[in-house]
C-alpha positions as CSV (number, residue, x, y, z in Angstrom):
1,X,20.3,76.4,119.9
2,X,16.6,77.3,119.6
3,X,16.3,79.5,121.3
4,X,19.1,81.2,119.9
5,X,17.9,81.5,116.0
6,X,14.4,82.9,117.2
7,X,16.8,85.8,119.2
8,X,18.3,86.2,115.9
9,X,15.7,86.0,114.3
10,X,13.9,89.2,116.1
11,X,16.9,91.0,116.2
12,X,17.0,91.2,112.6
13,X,12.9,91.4,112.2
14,X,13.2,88.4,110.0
15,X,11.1,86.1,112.7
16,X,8.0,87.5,110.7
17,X,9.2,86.1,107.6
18,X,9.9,82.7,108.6
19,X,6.0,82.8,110.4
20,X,4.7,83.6,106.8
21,X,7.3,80.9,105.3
22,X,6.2,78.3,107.6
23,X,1.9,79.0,106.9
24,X,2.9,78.9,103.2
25,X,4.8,75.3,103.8
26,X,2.0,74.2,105.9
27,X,-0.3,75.2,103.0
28,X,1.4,73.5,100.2
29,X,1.5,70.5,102.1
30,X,-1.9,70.6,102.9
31,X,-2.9,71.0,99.2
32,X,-0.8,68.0,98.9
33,X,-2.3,66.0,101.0
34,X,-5.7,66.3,99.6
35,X,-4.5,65.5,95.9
36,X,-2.6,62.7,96.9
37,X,-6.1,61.4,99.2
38,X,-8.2,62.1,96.2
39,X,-6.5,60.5,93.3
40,X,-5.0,57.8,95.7
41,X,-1.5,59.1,93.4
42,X,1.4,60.4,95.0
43,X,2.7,62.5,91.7
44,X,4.0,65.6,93.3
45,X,5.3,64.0,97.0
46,X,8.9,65.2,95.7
47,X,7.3,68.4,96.5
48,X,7.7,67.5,100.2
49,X,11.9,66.8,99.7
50,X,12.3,69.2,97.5
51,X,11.1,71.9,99.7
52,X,13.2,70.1,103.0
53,X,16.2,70.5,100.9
54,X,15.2,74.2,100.6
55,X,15.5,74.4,104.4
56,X,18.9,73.0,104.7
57,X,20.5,76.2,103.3
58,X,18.8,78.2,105.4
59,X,19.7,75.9,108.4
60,X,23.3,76.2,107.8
61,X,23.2,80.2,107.4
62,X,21.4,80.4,110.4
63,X,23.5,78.8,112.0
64,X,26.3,80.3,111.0
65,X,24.8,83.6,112.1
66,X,24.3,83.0,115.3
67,X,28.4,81.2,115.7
68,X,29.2,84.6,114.0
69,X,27.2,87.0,116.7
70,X,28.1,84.7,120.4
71,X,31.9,84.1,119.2
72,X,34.9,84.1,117.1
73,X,35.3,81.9,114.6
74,X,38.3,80.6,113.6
75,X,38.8,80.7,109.3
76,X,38.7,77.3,108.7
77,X,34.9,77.2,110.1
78,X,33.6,80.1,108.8
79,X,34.4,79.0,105.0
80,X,33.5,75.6,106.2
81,X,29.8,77.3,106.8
82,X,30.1,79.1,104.1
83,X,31.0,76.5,101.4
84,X,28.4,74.0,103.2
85,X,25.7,76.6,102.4
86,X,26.9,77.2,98.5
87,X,26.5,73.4,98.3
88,X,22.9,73.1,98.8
89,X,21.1,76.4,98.3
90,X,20.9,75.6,94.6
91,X,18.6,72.9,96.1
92,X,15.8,76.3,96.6
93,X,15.7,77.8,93.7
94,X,15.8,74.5,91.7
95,X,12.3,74.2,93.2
96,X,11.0,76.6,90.4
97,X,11.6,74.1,87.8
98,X,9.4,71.7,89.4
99,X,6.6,73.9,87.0
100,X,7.9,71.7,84.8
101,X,5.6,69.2,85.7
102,X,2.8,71.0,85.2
103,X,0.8,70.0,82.6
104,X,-3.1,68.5,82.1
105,X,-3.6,65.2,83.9
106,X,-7.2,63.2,85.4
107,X,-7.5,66.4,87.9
108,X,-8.2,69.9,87.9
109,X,-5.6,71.8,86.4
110,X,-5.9,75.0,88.1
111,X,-5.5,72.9,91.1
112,X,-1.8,71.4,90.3
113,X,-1.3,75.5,89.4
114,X,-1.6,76.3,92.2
115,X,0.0,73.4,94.2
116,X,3.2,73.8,92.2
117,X,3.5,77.7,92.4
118,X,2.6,78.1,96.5
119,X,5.9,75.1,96.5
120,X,8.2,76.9,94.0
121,X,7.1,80.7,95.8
122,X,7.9,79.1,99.5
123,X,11.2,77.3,98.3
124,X,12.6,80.1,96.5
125,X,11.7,82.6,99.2
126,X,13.1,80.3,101.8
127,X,16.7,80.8,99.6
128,X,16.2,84.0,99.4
129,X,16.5,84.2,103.0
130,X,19.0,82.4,103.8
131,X,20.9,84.2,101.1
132,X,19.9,87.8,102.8
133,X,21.6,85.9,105.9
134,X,24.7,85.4,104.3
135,X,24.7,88.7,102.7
136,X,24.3,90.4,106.1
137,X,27.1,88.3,107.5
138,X,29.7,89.3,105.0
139,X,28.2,92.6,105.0
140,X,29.3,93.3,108.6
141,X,32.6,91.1,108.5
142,X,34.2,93.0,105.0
143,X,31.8,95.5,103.5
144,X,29.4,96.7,101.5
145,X,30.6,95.2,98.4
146,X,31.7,92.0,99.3
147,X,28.5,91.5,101.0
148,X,26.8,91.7,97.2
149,X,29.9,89.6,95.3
150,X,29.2,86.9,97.5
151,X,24.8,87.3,97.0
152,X,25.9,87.3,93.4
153,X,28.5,84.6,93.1
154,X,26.1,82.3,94.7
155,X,23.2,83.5,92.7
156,X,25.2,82.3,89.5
157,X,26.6,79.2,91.0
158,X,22.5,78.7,92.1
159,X,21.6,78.5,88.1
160,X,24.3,76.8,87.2
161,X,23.3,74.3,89.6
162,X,19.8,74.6,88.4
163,X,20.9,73.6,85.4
164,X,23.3,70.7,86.6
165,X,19.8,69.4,88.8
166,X,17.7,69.7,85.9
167,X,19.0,68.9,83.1
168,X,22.0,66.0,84.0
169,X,20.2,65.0,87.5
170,X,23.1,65.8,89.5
171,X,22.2,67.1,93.4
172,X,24.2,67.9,96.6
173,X,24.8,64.7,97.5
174,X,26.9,63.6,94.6
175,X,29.4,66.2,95.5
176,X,30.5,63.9,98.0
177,X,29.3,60.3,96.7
178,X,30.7,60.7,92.7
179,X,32.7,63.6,92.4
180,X,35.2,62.4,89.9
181,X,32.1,62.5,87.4
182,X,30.4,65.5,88.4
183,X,33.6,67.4,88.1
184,X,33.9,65.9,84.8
185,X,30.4,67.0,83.6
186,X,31.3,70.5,85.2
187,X,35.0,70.5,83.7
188,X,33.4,70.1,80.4
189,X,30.9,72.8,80.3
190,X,33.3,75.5,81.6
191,X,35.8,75.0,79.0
192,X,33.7,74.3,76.0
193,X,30.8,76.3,76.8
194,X,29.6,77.1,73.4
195,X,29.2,73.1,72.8
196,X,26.5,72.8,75.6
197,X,24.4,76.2,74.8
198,X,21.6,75.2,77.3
199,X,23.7,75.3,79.8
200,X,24.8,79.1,78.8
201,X,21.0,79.2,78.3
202,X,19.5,78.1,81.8
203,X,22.6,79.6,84.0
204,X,22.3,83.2,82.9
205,X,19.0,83.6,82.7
206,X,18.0,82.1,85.6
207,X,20.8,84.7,87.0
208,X,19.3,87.5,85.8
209,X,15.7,86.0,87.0
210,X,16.8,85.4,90.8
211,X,19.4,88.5,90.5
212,X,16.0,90.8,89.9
213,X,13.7,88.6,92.5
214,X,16.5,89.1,94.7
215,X,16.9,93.1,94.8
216,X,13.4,93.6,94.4
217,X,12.9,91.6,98.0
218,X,16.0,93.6,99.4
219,X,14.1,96.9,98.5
220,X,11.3,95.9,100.3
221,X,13.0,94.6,103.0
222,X,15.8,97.3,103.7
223,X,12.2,100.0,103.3
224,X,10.4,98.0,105.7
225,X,13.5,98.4,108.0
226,X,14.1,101.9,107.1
227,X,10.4,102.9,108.0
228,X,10.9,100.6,111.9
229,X,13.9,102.8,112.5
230,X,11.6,106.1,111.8
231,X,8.8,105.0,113.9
């Protein structure tokens, strides 16, 4: 399986990336560790989870890649993938709300600053990816333009997420263990949406915030590849 995703990986020159994603993890969680030994405090160890469930969209899209490139799949597991992935890659960019917590405590400011950001920049990033994955994939399987209804449905369904993590506490996992009351929450926002405006607030702009971070990372990426084709 391994040994698979790093084939994929350099067959789409995204190995790189993932290098660069891994340092930046390694980083934060070095930065962590020396806050949490020097104030004996463990404030920011959600840093830690938040950032693993990051990586579980970007498991499941990379795993779905490589089921996509050695075989058929049938439609049943392909959506299956799919809607596994939608479920948690709010989970990444939900990690830029963690600057939330920033604010003056008994150690260096500047210090938390940059603790927080290297987390949020590393999380989001690591979304980003595995929302370039899934891009590709329906790309190649229906076209150009589903490939971007898809980057952007999930983009919106990201911050409204954001919103639902934020803001009622909801995650992933309650999609499974208390439905009922999450679809409640959810049923009651779509259809009287100008009741809750925070969450008309949070969702689109975040969507227009990871909408731009997005394209602006797909310029540089499809140049980068457009220049290794040249050469």
């Amino acid at each position: 399986m391994i040994p698979s995703i790093i084939d994929y990986l350099k067959s789409t020159n995204r190995l790189q990336i993932l290098l660069v994603l891994a340092s930046s993890t390694v980083f934060g969680v070095l930065l962590l560790s020396v806050r949490v030994f020097w104030t004996q405090q463990t404030s920011f160890i959600f840093l830690i989870w938040n950032i693993f469930l990051a990586l579980i969209p970007l498991g499941v899209s990379l795993l779905l890649a490589i089921r996509v490139n050695s075989q058929k799949l049938s439609p049943f597991i392909f959506w299956f993938f799919v809607g596994l992935w939608l479920l948690f890659f709010p989970n990444a960019p939900y990690i830029l709300t963690d600057l939330f917590h920033l604010k003056m405590r008994d150690f260096p400011f500047w210090y938390d600053l940059v603790l927080l950001l290297i987390f949020a920049w590393t999380g989001t990033l690591i979304g980003f990816l595995s929302l370039l994955i899934i891009h590709d994939i329906f790309t190649v399987k229906y076209g150009k333009v589903p490939g971007w209804i898809i980057s952007f449905c999930a983009i919106f369904l990201g911050s409204f997420g954001i919103y639902l993590g934020r803001y009622l506490r909801w995650n992933s996992w309650d999609m499974l263990t208390n439905p009922l009351t999450l679809a409640e929450d959810i049923w009651v926002r779509i259809f009287n949406p100008f009741q809750h405006p925070t969450t008309i607030g949070v969702t689109f702009l975040f969507t227009i915030l990871l909408s731009l971070m997005y394209a602006s990372l797909l310029t540089f990426n499809r140049k980068i590849e457009i220049e290794k084709e040249v050469e």
